[in-house]
C-alpha positions as CSV (number, residue, x, y, z in Angstrom):
1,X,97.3,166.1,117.1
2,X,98.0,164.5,114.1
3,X,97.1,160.5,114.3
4,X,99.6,158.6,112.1
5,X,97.9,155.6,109.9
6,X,99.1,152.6,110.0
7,X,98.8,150.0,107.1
8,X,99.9,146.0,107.5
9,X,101.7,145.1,104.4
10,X,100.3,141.9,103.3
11,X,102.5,139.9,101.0
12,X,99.9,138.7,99.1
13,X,99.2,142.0,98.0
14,X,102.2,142.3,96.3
15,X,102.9,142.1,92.3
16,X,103.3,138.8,91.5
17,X,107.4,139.6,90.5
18,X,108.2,140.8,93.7
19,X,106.2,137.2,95.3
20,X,108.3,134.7,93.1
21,X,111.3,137.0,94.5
22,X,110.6,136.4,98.3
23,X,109.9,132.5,97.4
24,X,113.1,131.7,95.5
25,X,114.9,133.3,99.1
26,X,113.3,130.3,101.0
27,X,114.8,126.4,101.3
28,X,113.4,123.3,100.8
29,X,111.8,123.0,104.2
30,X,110.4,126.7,104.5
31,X,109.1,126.1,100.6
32,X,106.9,123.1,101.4
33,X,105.3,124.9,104.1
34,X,104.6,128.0,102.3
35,X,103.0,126.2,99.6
36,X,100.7,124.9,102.1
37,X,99.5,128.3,103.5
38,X,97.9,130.0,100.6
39,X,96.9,128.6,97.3
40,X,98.1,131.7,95.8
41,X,102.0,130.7,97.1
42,X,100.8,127.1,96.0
43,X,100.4,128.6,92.5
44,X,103.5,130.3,92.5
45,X,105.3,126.8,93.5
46,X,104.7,125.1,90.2
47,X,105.8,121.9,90.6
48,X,107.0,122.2,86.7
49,X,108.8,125.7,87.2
50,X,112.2,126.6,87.7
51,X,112.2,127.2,91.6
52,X,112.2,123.2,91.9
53,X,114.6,122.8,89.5
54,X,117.5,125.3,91.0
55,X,116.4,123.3,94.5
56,X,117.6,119.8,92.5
57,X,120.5,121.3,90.9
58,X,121.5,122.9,94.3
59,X,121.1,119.1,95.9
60,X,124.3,118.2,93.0
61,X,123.0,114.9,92.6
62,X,124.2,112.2,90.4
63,X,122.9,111.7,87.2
64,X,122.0,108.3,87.8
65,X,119.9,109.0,91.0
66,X,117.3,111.6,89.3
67,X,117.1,109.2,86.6
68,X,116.4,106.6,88.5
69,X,114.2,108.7,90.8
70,X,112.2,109.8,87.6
71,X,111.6,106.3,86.8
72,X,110.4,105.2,90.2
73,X,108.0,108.6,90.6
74,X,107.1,108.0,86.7
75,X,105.9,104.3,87.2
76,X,104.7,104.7,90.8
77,X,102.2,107.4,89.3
78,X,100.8,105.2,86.2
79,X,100.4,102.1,88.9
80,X,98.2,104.7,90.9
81,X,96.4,105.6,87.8
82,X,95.1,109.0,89.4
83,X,97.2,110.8,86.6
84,X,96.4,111.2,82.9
85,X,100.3,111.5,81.7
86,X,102.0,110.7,84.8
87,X,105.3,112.7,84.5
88,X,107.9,113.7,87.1
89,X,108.4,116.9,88.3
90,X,110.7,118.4,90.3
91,X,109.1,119.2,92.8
92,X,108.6,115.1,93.2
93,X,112.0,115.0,92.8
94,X,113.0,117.0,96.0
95,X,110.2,115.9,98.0
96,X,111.9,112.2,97.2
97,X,114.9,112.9,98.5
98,X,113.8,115.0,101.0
99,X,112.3,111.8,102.9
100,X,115.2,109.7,102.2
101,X,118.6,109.5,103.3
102,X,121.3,107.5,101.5
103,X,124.5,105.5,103.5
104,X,126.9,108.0,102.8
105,X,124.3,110.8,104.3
106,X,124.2,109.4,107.8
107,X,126.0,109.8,110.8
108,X,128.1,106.9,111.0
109,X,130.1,106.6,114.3
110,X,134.1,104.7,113.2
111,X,133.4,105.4,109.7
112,X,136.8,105.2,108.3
113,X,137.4,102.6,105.6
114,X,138.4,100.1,108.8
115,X,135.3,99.8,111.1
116,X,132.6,101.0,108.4
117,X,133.5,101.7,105.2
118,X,131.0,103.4,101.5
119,X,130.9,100.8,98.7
120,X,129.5,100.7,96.1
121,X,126.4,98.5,95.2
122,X,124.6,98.2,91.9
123,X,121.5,96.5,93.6
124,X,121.0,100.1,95.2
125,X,119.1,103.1,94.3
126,X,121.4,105.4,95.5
127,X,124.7,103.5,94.0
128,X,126.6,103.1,97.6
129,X,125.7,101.4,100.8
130,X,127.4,101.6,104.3
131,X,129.0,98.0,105.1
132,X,129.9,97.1,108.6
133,X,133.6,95.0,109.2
134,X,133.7,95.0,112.9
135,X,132.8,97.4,115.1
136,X,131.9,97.5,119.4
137,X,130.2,100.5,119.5
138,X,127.7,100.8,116.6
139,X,125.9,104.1,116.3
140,X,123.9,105.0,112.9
141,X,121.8,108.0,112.9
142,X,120.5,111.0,110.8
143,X,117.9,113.8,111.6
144,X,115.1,114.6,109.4
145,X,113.0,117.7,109.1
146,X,109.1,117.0,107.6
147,X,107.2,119.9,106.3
148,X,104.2,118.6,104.9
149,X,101.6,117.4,107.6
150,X,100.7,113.4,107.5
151,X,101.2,109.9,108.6
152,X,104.1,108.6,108.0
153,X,105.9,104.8,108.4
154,X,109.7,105.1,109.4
155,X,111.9,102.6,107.6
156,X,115.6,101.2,107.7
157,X,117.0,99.5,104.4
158,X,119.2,96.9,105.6
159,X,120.9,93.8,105.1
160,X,122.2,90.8,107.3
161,X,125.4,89.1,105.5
162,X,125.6,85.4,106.3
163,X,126.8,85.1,110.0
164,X,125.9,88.4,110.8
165,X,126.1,89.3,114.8
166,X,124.4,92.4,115.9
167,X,123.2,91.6,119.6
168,X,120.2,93.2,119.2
169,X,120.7,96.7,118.7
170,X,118.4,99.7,119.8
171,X,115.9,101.4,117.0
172,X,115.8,104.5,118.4
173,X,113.2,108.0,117.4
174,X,113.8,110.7,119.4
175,X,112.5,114.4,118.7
176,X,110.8,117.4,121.0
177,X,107.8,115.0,121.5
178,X,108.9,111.6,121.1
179,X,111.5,109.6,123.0
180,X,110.8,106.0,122.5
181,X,113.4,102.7,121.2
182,X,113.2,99.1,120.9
183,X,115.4,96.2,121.0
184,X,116.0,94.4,117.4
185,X,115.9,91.1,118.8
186,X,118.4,88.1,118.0
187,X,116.1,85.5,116.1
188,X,114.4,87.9,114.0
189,X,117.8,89.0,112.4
190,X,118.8,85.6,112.6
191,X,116.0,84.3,110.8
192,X,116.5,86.7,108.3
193,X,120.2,86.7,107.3
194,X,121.5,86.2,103.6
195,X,117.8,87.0,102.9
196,X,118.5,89.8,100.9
197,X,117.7,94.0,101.3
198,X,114.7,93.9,103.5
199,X,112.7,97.5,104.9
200,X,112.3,96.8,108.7
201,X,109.6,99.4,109.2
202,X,110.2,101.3,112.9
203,X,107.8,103.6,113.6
204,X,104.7,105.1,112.5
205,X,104.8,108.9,113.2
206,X,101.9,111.3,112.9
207,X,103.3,115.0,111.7
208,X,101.5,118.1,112.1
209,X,98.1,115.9,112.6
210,X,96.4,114.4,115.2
211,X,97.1,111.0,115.9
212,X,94.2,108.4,115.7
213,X,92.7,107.4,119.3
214,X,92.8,103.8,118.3
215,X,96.8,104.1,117.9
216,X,97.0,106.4,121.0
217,X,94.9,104.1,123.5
218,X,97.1,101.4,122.2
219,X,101.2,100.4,123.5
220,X,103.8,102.5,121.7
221,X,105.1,99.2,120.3
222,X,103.1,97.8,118.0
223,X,103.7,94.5,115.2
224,X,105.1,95.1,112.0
225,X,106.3,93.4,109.1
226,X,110.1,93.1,107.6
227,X,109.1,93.1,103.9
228,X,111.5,92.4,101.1
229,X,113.2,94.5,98.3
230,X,109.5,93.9,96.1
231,X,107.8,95.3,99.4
232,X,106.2,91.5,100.6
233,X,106.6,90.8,103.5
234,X,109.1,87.9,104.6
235,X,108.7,87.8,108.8
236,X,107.6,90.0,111.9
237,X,108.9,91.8,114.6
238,X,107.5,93.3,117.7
239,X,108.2,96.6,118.2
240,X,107.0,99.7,115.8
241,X,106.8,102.7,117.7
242,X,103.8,105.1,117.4
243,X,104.6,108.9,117.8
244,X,103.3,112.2,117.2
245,X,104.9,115.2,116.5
246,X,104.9,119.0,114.9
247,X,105.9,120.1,111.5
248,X,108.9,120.4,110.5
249,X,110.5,119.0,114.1
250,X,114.2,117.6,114.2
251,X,113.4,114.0,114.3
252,X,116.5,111.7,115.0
253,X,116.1,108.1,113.7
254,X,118.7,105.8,115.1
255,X,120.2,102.2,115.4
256,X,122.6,102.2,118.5
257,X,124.4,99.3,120.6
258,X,127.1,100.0,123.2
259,X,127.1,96.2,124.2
260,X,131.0,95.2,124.1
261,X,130.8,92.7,121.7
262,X,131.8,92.8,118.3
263,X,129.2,93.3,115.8
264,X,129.8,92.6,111.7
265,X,127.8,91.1,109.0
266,X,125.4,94.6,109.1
267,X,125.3,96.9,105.9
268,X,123.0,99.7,105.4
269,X,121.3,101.2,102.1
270,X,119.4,104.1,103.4
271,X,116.6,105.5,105.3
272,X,113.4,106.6,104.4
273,X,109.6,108.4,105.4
274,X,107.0,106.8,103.7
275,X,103.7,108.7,103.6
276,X,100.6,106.5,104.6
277,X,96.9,106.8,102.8
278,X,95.2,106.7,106.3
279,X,91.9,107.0,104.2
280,X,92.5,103.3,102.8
281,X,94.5,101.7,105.5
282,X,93.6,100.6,109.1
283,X,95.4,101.3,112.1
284,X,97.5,98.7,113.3
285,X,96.9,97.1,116.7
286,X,98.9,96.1,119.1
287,X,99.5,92.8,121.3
288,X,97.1,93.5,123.7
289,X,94.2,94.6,121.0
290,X,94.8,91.6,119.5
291,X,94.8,89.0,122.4
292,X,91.3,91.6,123.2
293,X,90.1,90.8,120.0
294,X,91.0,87.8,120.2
295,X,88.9,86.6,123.1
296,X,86.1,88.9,121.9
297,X,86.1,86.8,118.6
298,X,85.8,83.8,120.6
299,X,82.8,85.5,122.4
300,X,81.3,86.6,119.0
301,X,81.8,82.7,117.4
302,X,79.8,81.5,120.8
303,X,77.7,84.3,119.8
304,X,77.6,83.1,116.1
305,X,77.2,79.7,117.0
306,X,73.9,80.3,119.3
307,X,72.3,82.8,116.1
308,X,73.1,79.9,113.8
309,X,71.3,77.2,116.0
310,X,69.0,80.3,115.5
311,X,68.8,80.1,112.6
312,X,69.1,76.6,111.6
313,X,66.5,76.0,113.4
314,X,64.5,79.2,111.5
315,X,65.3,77.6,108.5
316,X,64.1,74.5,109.2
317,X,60.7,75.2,110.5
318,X,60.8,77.7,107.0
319,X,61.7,74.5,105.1
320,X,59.2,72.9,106.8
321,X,56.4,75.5,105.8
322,X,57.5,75.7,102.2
323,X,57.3,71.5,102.3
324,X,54.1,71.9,103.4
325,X,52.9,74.9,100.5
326,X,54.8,72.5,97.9
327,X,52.6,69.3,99.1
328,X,49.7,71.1,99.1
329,X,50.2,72.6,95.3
330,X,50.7,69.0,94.3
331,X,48.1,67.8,95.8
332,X,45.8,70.5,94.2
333,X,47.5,69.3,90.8
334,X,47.5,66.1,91.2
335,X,43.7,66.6,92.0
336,X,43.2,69.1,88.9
337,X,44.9,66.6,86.2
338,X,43.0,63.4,87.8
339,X,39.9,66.0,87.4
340,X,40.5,66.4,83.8
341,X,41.8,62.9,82.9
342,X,38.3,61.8,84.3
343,X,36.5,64.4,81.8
344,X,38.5,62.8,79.0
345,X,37.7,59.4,79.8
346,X,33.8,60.4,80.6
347,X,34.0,62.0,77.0
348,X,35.9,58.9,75.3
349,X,33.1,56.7,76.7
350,X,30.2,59.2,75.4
351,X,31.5,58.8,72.2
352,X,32.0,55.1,71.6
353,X,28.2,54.9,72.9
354,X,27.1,57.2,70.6
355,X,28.9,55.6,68.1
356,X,27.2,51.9,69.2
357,X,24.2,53.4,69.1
358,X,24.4,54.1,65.9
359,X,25.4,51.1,64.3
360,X,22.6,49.5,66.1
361,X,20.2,52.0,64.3
């Protein structure tokens, strides 16, 4: 009986042509990933080569947004100053706009030029914002889809107009893994109206890694900060949410109110996944960490407090010892120079009676 062989055909075994073939069949998404399986397929995803670029022509940008995405990436990387000739490539191109959603790429419920309408805005990155005239039911939402494994802090680009009224609406993440919200309360938007763009960070999301045990011992809702359009920060609001979740995972990022009130005053620039440089950066605590560490700082000062009685009172009694060793070398000088001004004198006096003697003589 004849026993058939079977070989596995393993892609990376095959000539190089017939590689960059099977790579320019896969999208964005599927790209990232493969790039991270093999080094060879990380080769053969040049950031420089022409893959990346048919991606970015696909995406039919406008001119003005890869220009102004080249600038960002090209001064981001020469502030980093890991790079010799920091240059844009496409690759950083897609990746940008792969964390990012502009206004007229999310889900706007009662988008229709009456309730919420796309205008355009210079101050923008993007060119156009989404601006809010009156609405009951506000729902603003978009999915994203992250590839590459990491930390990453969720945050809305928004702006309150003066007498803005939004009744605290619900920031919402929701995927296969995570299902948690948080009420944007009243007197933090308040507070912050006719202040400008502002990134209200959301959440704090760990994809395709594990998440830190600090964060995951801690509440889901942590403290962040609203920073300003510089990235400073201008105020504070409870609720962050911490999550965890797989690669490349529908992850729906929402602001949603049902309330029937009116809201207006609201618009909204875009969306965006920041990636975080856990090496260099703590994790943040929550309330209850910090009213802990609170109370254990006011152990640790009565602790403090007791070592530097401690050790005033060590210093003292070493004060005291090196008073002592100085009085005792000045005595021993004091006792050397009288020594030797007495031998001076003794010889002073030889001499004048020596020299008496002689005129005597």
């Amino acid at each position: 009986m004849d026993t058939e062989t079977t070989t596995t055909l393993n892609i990376i075994n095959l000539p190089s042509e017939v590689q960059e073939k099977v790579i320019e069949c896969l999208d964005l998404n599927s790209l990232c990933i493969a790039a991270q399986v093999h080094p060879l397929w990380h080769e053969l995803a040049s950031p420089f080569g022409k893959l990346w670029k048919d991606i970015v022509d696909n995406m039919k940008l406008p001119t003005y947004q890869i220009e102004n995405c080249k600038a960002f990436i090209t001064k981001k990387k020469a502030d980093s100053k890991k790079f010799r000739e920091p240059k844009c490539s496409y690759k950083d191109i897609c990746l940008f706009f792969l964390f990012r959603r502009s206004a007229s790429m999310l889900n706007i419920t009662w988008l229709n030029d009456y309730y919420w309408k796309i205008i355009s805005e210079s101050a923008s990155f993007f060119g156009e914002i989404a601006s809010l005239s009156s609405v009951c039911w506000l729902d603003v939402n978009t999915t994203f889809h992250i590839p590459i494994a990491g930390v990453y802090d969720v945050f809305w680009k928004i702006r309150f107009m003066e007498g803005a009224q939004i009744n605290e609406p619900n920031m919402i993440i929701s995927s296969r893994h995570i299902d948690v919200s948080f009420p944007f309360k009243r007197d933090i938007y308040e507070n912050l109206r006719a202040k400008g763009w502002m990134y209200v960070k959301v959440a704090r999301l760990s994809i395709g890694v594990q998440q830190p045990e600090s964060s995951s011992r801690s509440s889901p809702h942590l403290i962040a900060q609203v920073l300003n359009e510089k990235r400073n920060p201008i105020g504070k609001h409870y609720g962050i949410m911490q999550g965890q979740e797989d690669i490349d995972e529908p992850i729906k990022v929402q602001m949603f109110s049902d309330s029937g009130d009116w809201k207006h005053g609201l618009q909204v620039d875009s969306i965006e996944f920041v990636p975080v440089d856990t090496s260099n950066t703590e994790p943040e605590q929550s309330q209850k960490e910090s009213n802990n560490n609170n109370n254990d700082k006011s152990d640790s000062k009565d602790e403090k407090s007791d070592s530097e009685d401690e050790g005033d009172e060590g210093q003292s009694s070493s004060s005291q010892d090196q008073q002592q060793i100085g009085n005792l070398f000045g005595n021993i000088g004091r006792r050397v120079s009288h020594l030797f001004g007495r031998n001076a004198r003794n010889g002073r006096k030889k001499k004048k009676n020596v020299k008496k003697k002689k005129k005597k003589k």
